[in-house]
Biopython code that builds the backbone (N, CA, C, O; Angstrom):
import numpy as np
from Bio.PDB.StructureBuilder import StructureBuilder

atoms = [
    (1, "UNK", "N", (61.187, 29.668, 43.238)),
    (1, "UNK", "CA", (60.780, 29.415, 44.607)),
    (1, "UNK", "C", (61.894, 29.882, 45.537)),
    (1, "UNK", "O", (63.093, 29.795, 45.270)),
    (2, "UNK", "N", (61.338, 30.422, 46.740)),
    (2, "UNK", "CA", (62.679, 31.082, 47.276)),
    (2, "UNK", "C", (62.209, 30.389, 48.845)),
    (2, "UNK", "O", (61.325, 29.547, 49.000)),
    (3, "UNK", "N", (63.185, 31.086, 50.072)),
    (3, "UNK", "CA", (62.859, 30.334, 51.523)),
    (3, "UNK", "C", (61.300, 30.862, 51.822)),
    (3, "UNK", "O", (61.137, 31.197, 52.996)),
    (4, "UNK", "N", (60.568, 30.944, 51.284)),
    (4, "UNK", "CA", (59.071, 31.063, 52.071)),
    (4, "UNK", "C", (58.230, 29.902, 51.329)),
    (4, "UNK", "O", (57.252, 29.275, 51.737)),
    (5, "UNK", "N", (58.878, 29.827, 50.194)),
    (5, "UNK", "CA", (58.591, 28.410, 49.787)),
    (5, "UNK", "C", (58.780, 27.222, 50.441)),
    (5, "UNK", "O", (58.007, 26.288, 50.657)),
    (6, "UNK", "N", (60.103, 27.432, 50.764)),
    (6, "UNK", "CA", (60.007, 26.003, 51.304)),
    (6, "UNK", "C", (59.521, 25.820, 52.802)),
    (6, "UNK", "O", (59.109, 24.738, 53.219)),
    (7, "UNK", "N", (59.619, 27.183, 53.724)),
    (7, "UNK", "CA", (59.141, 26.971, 54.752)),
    (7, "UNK", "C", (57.570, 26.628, 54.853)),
    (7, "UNK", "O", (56.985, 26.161, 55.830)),
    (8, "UNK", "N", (56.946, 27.035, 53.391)),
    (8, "UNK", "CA", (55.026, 26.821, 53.598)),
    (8, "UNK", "C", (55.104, 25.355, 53.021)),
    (8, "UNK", "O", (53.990, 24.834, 53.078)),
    (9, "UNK", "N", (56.230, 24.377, 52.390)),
    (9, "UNK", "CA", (56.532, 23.094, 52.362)),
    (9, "UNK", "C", (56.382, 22.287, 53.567)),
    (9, "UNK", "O", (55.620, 21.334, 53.733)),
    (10, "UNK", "N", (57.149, 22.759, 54.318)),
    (10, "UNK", "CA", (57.530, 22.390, 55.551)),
    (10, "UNK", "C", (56.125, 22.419, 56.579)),
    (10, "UNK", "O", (55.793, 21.513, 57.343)),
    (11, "UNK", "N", (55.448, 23.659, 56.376)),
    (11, "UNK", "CA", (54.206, 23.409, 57.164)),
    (11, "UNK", "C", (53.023, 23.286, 56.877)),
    (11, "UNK", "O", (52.053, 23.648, 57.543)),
    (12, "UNK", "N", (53.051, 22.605, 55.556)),
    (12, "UNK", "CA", (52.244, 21.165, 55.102)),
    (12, "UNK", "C", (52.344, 20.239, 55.356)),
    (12, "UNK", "O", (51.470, 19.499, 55.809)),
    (13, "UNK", "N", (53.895, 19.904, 55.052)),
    (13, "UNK", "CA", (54.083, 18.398, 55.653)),
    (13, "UNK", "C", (53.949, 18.362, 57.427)),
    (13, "UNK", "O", (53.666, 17.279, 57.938)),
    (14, "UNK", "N", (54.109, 19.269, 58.094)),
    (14, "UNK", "CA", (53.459, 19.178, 59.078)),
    (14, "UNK", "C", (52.215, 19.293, 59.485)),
    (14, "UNK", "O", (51.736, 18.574, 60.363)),
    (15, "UNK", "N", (51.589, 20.203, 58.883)),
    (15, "UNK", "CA", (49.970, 19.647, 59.266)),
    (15, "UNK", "C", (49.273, 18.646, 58.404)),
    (15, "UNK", "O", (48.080, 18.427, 58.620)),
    (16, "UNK", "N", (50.015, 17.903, 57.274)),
    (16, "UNK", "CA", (49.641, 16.664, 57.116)),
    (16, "UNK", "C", (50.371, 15.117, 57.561)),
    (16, "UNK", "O", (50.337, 14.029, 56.986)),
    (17, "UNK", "N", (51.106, 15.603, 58.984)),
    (17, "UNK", "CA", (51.725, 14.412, 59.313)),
    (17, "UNK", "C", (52.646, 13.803, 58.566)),
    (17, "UNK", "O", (52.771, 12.675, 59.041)),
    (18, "UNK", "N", (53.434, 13.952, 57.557)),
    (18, "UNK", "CA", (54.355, 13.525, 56.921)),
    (18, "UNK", "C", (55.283, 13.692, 57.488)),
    (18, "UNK", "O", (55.385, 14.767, 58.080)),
    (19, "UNK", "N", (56.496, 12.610, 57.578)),
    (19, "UNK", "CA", (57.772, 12.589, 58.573)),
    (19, "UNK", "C", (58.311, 13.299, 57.337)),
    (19, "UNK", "O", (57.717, 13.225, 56.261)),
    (20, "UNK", "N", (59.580, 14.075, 57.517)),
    (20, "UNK", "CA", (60.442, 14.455, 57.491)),
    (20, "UNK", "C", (61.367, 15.079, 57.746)),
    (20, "UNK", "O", (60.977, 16.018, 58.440)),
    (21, "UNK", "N", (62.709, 15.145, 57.555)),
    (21, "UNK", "CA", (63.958, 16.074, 58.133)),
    (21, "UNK", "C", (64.729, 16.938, 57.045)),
    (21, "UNK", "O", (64.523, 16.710, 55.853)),
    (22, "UNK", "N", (65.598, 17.908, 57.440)),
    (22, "UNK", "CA", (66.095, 18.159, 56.603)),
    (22, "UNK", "C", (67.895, 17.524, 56.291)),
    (22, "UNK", "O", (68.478, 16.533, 56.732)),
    (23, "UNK", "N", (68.246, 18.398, 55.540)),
    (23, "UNK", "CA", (69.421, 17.658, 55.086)),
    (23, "UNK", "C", (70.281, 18.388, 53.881)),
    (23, "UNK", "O", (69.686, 18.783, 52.879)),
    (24, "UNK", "N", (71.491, 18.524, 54.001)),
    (24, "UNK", "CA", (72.455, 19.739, 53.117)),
    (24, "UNK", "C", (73.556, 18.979, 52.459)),
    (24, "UNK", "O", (74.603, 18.886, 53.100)),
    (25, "UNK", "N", (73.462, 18.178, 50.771)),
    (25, "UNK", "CA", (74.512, 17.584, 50.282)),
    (25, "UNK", "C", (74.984, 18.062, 49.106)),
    (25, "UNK", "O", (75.837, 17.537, 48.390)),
    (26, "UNK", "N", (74.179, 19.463, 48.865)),
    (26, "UNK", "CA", (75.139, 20.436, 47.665)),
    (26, "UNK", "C", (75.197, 21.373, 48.414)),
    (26, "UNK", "O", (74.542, 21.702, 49.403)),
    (27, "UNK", "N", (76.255, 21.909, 47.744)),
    (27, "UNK", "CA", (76.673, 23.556, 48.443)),
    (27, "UNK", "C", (75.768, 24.733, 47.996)),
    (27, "UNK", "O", (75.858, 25.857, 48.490)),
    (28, "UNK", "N", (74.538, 24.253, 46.635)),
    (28, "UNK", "CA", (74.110, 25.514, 46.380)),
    (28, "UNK", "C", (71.885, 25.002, 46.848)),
    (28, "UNK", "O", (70.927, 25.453, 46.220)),
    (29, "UNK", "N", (71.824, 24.169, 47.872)),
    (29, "UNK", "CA", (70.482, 23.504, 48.100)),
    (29, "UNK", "C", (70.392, 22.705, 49.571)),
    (29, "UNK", "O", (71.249, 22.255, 50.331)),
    (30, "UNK", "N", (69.319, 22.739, 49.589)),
    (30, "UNK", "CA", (68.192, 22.553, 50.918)),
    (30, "UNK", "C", (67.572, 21.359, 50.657)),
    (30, "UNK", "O", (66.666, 21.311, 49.825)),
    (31, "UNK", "N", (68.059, 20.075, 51.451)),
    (31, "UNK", "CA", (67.196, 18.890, 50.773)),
    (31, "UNK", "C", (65.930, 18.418, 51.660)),
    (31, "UNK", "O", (66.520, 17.932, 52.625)),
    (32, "UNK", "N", (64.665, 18.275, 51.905)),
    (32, "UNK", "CA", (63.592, 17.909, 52.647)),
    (32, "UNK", "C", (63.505, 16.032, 52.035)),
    (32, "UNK", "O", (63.243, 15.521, 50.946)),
    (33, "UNK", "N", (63.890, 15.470, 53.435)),
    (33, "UNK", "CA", (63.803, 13.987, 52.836)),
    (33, "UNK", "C", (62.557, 13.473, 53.509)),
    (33, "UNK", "O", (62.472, 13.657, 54.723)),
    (34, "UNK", "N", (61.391, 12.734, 52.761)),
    (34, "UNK", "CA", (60.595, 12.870, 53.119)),
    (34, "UNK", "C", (59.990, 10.985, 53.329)),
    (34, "UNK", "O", (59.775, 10.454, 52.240)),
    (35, "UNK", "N", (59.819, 10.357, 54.179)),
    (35, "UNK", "CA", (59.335, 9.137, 54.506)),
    (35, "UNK", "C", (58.192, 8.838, 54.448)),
    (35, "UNK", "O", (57.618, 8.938, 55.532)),
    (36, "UNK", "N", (57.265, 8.322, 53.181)),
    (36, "UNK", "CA", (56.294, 7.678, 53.066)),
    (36, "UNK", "C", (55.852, 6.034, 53.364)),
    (36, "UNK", "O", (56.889, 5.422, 53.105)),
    (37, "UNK", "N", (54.901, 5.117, 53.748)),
    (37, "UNK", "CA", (54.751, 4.236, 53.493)),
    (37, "UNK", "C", (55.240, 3.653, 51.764)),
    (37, "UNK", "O", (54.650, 4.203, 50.834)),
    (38, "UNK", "N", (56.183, 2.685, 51.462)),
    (38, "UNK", "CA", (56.926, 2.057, 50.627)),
    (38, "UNK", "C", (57.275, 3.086, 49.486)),
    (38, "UNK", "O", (57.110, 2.812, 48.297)),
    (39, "UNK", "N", (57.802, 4.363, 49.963)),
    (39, "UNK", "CA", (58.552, 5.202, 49.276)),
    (39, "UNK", "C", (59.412, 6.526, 50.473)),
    (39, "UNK", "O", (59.097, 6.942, 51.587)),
    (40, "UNK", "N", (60.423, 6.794, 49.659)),
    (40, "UNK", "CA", (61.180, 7.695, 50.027)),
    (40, "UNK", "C", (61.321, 8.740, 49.344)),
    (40, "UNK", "O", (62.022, 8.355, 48.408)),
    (41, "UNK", "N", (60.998, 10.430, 49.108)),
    (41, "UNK", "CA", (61.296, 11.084, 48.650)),
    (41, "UNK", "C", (62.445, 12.127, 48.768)),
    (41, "UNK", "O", (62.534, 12.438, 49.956)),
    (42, "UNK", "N", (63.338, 12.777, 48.032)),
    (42, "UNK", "CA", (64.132, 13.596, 48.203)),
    (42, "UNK", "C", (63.886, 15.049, 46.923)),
    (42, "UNK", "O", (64.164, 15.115, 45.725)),
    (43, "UNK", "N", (63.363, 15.874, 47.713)),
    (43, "UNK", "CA", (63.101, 17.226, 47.304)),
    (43, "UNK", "C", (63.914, 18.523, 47.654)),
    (43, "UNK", "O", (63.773, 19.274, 48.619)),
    (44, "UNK", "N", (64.880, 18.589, 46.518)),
    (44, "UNK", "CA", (65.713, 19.855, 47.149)),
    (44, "UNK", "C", (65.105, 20.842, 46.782)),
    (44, "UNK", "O", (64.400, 20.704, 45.782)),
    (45, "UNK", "N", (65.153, 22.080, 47.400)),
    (45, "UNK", "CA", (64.735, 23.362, 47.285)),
    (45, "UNK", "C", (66.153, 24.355, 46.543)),
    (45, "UNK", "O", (66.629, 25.163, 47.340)),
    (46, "UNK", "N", (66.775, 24.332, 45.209)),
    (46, "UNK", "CA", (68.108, 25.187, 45.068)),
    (46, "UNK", "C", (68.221, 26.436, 45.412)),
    (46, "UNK", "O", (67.298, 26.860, 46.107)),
    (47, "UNK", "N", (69.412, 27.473, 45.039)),
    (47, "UNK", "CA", (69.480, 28.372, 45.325)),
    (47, "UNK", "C", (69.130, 29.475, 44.553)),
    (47, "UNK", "O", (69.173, 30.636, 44.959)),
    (48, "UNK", "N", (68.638, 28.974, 42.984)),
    (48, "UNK", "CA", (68.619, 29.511, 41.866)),
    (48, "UNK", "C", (66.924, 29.645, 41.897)),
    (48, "UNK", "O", (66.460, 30.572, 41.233)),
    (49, "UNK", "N", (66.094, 28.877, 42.542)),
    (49, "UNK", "CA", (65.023, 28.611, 42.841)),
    (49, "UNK", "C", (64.390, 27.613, 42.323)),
    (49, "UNK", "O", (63.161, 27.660, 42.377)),
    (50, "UNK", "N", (64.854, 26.778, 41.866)),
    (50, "UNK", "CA", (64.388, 25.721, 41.223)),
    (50, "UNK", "C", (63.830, 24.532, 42.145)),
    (50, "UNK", "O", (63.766, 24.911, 43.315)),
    (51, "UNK", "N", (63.392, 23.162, 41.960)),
    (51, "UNK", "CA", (63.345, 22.715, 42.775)),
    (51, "UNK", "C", (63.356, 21.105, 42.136)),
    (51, "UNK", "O", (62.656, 20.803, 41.169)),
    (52, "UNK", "N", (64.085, 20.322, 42.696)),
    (52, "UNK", "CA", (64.094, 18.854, 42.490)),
    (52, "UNK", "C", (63.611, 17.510, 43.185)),
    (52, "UNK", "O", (64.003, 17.126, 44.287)),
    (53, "UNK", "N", (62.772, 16.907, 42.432)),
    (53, "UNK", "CA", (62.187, 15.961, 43.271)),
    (53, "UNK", "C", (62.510, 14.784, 42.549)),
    (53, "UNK", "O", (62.324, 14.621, 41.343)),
    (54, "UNK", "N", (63.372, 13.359, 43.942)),
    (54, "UNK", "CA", (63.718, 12.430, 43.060)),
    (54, "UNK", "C", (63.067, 11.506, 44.069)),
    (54, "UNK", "O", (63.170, 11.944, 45.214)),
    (55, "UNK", "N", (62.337, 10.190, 43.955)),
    (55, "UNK", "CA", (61.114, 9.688, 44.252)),
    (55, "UNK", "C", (61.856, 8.030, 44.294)),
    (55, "UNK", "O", (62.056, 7.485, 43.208)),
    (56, "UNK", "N", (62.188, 7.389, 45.425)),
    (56, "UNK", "CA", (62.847, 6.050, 45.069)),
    (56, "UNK", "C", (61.675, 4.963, 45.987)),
    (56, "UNK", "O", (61.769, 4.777, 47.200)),
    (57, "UNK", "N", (60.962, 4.546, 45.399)),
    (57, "UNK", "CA", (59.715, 3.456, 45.639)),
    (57, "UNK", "C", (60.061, 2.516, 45.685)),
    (57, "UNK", "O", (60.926, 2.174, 44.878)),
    (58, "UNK", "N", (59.694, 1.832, 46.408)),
    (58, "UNK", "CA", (60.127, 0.190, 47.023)),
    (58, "UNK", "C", (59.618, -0.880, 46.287)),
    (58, "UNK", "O", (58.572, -0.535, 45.737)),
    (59, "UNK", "N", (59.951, -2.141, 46.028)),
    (59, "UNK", "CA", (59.620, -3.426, 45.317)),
    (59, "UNK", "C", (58.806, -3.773, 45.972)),
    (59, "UNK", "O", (58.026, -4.431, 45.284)),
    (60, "UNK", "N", (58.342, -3.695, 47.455)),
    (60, "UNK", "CA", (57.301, -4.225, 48.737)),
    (60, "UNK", "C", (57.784, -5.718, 49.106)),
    (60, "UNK", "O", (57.054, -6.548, 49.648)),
    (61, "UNK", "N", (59.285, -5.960, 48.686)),
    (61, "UNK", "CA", (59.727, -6.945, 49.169)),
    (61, "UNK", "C", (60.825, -6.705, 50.609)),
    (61, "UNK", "O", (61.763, -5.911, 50.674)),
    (62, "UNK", "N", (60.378, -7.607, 51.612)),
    (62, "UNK", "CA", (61.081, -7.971, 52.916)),
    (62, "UNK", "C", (62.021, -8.782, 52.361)),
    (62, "UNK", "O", (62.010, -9.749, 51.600)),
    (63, "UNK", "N", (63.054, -7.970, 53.091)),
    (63, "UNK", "CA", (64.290, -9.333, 53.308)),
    (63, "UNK", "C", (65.087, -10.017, 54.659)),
    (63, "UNK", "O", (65.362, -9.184, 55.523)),
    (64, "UNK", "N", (65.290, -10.719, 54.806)),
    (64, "UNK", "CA", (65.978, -11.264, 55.957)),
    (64, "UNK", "C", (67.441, -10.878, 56.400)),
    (64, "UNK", "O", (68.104, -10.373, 55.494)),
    (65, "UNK", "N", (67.985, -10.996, 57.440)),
    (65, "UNK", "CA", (69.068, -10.060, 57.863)),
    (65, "UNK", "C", (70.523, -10.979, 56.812)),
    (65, "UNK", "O", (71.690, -10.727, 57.111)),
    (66, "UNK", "N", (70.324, -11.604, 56.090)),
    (66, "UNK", "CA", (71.445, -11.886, 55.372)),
    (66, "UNK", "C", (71.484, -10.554, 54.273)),
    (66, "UNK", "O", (72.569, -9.992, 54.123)),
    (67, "UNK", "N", (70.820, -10.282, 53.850)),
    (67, "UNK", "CA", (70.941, -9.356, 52.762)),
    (67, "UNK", "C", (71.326, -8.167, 53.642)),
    (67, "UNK", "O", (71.263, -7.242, 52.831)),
    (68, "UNK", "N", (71.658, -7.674, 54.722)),
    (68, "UNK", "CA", (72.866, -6.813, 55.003)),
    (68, "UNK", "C", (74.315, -6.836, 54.265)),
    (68, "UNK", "O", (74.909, -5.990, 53.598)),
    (69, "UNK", "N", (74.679, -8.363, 54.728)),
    (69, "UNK", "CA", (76.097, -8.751, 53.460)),
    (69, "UNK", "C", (75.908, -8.306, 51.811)),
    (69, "UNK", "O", (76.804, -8.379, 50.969)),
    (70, "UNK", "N", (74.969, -7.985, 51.651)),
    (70, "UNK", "CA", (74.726, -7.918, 50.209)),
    (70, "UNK", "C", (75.040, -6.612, 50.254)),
    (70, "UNK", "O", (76.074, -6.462, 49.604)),
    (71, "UNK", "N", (74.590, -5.396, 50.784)),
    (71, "UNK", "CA", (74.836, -4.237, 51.669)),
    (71, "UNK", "C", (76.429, -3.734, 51.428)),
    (71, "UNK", "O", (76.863, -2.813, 50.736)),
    (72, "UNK", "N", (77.047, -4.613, 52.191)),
    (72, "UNK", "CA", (78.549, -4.212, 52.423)),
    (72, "UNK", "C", (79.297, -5.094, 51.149)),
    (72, "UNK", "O", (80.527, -5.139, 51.140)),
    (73, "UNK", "N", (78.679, -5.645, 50.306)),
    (73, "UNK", "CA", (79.675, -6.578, 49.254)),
    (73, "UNK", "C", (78.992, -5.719, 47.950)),
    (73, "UNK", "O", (79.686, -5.729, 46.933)),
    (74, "UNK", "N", (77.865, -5.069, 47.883)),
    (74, "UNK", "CA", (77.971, -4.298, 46.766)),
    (74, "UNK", "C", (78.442, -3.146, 46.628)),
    (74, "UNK", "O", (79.159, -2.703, 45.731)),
    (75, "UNK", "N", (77.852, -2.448, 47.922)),
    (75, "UNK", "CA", (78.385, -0.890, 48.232)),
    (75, "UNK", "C", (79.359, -0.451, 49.077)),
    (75, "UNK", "O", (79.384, 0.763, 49.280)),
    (76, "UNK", "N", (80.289, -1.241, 49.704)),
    (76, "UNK", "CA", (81.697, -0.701, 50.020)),
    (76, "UNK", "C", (82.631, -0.090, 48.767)),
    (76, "UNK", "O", (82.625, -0.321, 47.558)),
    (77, "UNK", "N", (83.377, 0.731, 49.551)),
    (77, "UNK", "CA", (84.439, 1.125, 48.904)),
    (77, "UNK", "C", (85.754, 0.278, 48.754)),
    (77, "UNK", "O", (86.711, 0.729, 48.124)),
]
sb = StructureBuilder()
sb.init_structure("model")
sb.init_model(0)
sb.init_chain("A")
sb.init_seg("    ")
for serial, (resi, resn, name, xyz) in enumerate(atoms, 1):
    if name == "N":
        sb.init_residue(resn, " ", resi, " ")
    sb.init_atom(name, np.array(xyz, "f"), 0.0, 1.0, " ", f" {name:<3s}", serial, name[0])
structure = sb.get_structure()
């Protein structure tokens, strides 16, 4: 898959209303992060042409603003 790929990606998810943005956290890929109702997807497009899709789905549990602290006491540095 090369850039016409991902640009006819891109204007799907726009003419099917799907939020997303893009986003650059390897040096050799193109990441499209994509916001569903109780999922988040991350689909990079590489440079080799490959393409990766990693899919992180929600428990459908609410939490209350204490579990921010949980936030900064698991995942600080």
């Amino acid at each position: 898959m090369g850039p016409k790929d991902l640009i006819n990606f891109l204007n799907k998810l726009e003419d099917n209303n799907i939020f997303y943005k893009l986003n650059k956290v390897r040096n050799d890929a193109i990441m499209v992060e994509i916001a569903v109702p109780g999922q988040r997807w991350e689909v990079e497009f590489m440079a080799d042409g490959t393409v990766e899709i990693e899919k992180f789905i929600g428990d459908d549990n609410f939490y209350g603003g204490q579990e921010i602290e949980v936030l900064f006491r698991d995942f600080s540095d």
